[in-house]
N, C-alpha and C positions, 0 to 999 in steps of 0.2 A: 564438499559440494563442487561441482562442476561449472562451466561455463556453459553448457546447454542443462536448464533448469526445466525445460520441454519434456530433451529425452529421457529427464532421470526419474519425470513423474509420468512418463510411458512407461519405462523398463519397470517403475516401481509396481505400477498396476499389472501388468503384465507378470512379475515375480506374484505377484497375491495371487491371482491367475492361476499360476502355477503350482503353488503349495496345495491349494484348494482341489487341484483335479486331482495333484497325488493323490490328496487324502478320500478324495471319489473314489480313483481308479482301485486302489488296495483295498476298500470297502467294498465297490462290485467284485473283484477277485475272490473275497472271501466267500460274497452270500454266491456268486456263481459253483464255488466246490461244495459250500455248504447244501446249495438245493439241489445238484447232481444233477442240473441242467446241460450239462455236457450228455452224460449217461444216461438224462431222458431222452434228448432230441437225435440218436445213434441209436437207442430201441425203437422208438416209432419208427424210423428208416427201414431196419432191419424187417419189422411187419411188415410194412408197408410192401417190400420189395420181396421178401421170402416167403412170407405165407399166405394161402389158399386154399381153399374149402376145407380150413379145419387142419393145416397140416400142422404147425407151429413148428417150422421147420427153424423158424428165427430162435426159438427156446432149446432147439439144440444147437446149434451155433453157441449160444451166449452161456449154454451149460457145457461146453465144450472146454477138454482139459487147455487146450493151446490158446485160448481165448479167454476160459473166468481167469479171477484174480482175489481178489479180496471184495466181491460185488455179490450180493445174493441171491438164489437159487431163482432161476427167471428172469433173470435183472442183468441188462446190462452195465459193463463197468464204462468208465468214462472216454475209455482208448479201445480199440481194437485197431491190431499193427497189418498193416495189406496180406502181407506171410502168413501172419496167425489166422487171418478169416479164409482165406486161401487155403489153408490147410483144414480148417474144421468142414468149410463147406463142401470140401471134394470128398474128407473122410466120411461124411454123413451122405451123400448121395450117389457116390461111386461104388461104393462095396455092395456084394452078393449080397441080400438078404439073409440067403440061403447057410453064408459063407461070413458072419459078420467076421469074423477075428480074420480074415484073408486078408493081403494085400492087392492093390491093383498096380503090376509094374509096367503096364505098356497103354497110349494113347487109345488104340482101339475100344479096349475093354470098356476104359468110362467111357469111352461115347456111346456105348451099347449101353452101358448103366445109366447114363444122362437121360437119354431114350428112354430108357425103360420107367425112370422114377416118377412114381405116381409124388411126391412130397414138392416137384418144384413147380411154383408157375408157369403156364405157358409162354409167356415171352421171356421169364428169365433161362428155361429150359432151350428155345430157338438161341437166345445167344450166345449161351453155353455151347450148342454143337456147332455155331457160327465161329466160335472161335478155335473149338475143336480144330476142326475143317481148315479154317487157316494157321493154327500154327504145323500140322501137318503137307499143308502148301509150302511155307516158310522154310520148314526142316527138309523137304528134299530139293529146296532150293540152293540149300547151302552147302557150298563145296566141300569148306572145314564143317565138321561137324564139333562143334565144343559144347554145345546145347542138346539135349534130345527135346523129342516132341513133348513131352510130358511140363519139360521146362518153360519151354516157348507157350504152354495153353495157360501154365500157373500164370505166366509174364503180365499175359491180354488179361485174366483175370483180375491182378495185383491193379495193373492201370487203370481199369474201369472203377475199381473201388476205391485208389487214391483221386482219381477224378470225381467219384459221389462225394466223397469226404467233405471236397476243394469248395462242391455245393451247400453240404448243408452247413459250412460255416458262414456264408448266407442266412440261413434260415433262422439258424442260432442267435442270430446277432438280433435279427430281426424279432423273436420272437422272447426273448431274455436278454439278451445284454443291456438294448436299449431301453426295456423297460427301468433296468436297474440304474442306467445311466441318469436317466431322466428323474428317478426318484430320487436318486440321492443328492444330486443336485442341490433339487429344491428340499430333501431335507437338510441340508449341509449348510446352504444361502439363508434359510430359515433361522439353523439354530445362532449361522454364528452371526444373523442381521449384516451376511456382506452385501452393503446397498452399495454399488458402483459408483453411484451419482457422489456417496456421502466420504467414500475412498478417496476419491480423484479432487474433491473439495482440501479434507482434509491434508492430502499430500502437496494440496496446491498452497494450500497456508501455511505448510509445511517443512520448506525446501530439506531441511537439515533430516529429517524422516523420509522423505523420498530419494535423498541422497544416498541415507542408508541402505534404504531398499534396494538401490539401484547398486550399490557396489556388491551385496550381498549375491545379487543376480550374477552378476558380473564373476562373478567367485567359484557361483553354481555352473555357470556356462562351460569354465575351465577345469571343473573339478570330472577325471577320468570314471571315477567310480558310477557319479550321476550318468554320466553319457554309457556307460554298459547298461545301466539300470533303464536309461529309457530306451536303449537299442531293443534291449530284451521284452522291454514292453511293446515296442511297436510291432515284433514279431508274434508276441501272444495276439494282439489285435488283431492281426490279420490273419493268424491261423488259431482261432479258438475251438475248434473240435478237435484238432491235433493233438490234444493232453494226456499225458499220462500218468493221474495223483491219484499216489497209494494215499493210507493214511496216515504215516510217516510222513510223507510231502507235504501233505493238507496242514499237519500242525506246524510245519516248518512255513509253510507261507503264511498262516497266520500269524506265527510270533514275527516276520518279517515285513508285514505288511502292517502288524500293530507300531511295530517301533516306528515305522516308516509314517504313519500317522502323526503320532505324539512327536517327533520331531518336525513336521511342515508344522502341527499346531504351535507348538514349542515357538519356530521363527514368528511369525504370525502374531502371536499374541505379545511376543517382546518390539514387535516394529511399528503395530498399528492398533487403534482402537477397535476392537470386537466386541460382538454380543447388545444383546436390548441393555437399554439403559435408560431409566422412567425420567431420568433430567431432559431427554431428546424431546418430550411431548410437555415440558413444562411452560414453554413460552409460546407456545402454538394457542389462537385464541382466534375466533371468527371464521371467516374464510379461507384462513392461514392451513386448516385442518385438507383442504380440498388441497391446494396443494401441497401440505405435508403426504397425505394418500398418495396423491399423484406421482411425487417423487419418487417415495418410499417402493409404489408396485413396478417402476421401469429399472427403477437401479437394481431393485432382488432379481428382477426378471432377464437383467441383461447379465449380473450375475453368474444364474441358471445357465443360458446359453454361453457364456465362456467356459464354467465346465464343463458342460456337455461335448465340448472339441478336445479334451483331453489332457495327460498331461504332458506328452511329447509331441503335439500341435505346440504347447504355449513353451515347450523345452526348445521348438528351434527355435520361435520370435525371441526368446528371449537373447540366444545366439546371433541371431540378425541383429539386433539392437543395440547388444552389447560391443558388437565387431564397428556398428556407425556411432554409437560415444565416444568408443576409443582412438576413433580415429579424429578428434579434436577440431579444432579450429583449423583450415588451410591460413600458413603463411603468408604474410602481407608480401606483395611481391619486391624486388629492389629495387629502390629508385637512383 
């Protein structure tokens, strides 16, 4: 036990904090590959942006060699790589009709073909000869030539589509992650009864439990392996359409996201008291129940909202906190 008995039942709650979102975050990880909400919210795009009066110009795309994967016939898969949609989209709308097995080796031809393709939208067709057009400006701008025009039009293309991507992981987040976040939350503060209020009590009665906690953090803060683990998560966080799980991956995350569970549960249930427990409601009698309710829905609820900030929000606090314990009492000065 320390001499700041404060910070060590901060860092403690803030370590619960933290095991808790792990065991959120590798829960949404899983049901996110499980419902191929990636590879739904990249087909809707794909529609949305490719087809028109009927062309299903996005189902050749997505049944396109350079592009499927191990995703079913219409379906897209979870990734498509800037290069790979780059190359199906031009294959499918570039070539002679007349001529499918031909090559097109020079800028002018697709722009004639662009032009000419009844399959693509009209504003994604104007952009397409927009860019045409300018890497063609570009290419006889340039003295060295080490690019041809064909290079410089794939370029403008490859950017506009890592920039869509940049958006709908946006969209994604918004329209699955968070849900997932938010459910699991309150299923997770449900099952395992973490009432905040009843934490922060207990650890306060507790010093020699929250001491624990607190060194244990302190342990986790230093330990190299956690801090890749949460680097890598905050980078999945911020670029969640970005992925690319075969089904080999998928069970490889599962079995590492299980373990990753069962060991935050594992700490967790050796530091502090979890789960209902019918002795908690046995002395409550009269009005005592008003605010036992009362307590009981602000602690689950505050709970809730600490997971929901994740668990590389409460992997740096706990870093911050742990670097102001250690740094002790200041020195009485000399007299």
């Amino acid at each position: 036990m320390t001499s700041f008995p404060i910070l060590d039942l901060v860092l403690g709650m803030i370590f619960i904090y933290f095991l808790l979102s792990i065991i959120s975050n590798a829960i949404i990880e899983m049901a996110m590959q499980y419902t191929r909400a990636r590879a739904e919210v990249l087909e809707k795009w794909l529609k949305s942006v490719l087809d028109e009066n009927g062309s299903e110009l996005s189902k050749l795309i997505m049944n396109h060699t350079a592009v499927k994967v191990l995703s079913k016939v219409d379906k897209s898969p979870s990734y498509i790589g800037a290069k790979n949609f780059t190359t199906a989209l031009l294959d499918k709308i570039t070539k002679d009709p007349n001529s499918p097995n031909s090559l097109v080796s020079d800028l002018a031809t697709m722009e004639k073909n662009i032009a000419a393709s009844k399959m693509l939208p009209k504003e994604m067709q104007s952009m397409l000869l927009l860019y045409a057009s300018e890497a063609k400006t570009n290419f006889a701008a340039i003295s060295v030539k080490t690019k041809g025009e064909i290079d410089l039009f794939r370029e403008k293309i490859e950017s506009w589509y890592d920039a869509s991507m940049e958006r709908l992981t946006g969209n994604l987040k918004q329209d699955y992650a968070r849900k997932f976040t938010w459910a699991t939350a309150i299923v997770i503060t449900l099952v395992a009864n973490a009432d905040s209020i009843s934490l922060a009590k207990y650890l306060y009665d507790n010093p020699t439990a929250s001491a624990k906690l607190a060194s244990q953090a302190t342990a986790i803060a230093q330990n190299e392996e956690m801090k890749a683990k949460m680097e890598a998560l905050k980078a999945q966080l911020a670029d969640t359409t970005n992925q690319a799980i075969e089904m080999d991956t998928l069970i490889l995350v599962m079995k590492e996201n299980s373990q990753l569970i069962k060991e935050s549960a594992s700490n967790l249930q050796s530091s502090i008291p979890l789960g209902w427990n019918k002795h908690e409601f046995r002395h409550i009698k009269g009005w005592g129940w008003i605010w036992f309710f009362l307590s009981k829905f602000f602690g689950l609820t505050a709970t809730v909202l600490a997971i929901s900030m994740g668990a590389p929000f409460w992997f740096d606090m706990i870093n911050k906190v742990a670097n102001l314990r250690n740094t002790g009492a200041k020195p009485e000065p000399n007299k």
